[in-house]
C-alpha positions, 0 to 999 in steps of 0.5 A: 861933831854935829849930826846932819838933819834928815833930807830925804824921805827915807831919812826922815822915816828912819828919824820917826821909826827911832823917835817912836821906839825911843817913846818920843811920840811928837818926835815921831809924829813930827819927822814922820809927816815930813817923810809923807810930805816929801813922798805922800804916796808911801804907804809904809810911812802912812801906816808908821804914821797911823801907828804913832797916832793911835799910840797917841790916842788919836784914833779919829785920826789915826783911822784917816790916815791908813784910810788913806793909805788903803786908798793907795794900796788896798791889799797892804797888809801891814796897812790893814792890820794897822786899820784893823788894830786902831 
């Protein structure tokens, strides 16, 4: 039986959160872009994404993206933690 690939948002953020507890961080990376560019004004899918980044190392880049989720939702706690953590 073969697994049907994400369509929605949702589905590829489900995809990313699964690939990043598993440890495959580019996995993670890579489904949960597509979840932003299918809803880039998520700001729990930017914060998931800020949180592979900086578990990459890539704090520069990290801190972009939950800058820009800040931008959508300032008072977001995850969010600040997230920005607060990298």
């Amino acid at each position: 039986m073969t697994e049907t690939p994400p369509q929605t948002a949702g589905e590829w953020r489900r995809a990313g959160a699964l690939h990043y507890r598993a440890g495959r961080l580019g996995e993670a990376e890579a489904a949960t872009r597509e979840s932003v560019r299918l809803e880039p004004r998520d700001t729990a899918t930017l914060a998931n994404l800020g949180a592979i980044l900086r578990a990459q190392r890539r704090t520069a880049e990290a801190l972009e993206v939950l800058d820009q989720a800040l931008g959508l939702a300032p008072a977001d706690a995850s969010v600040l933690l997230n920005r607060a953590t990298s």
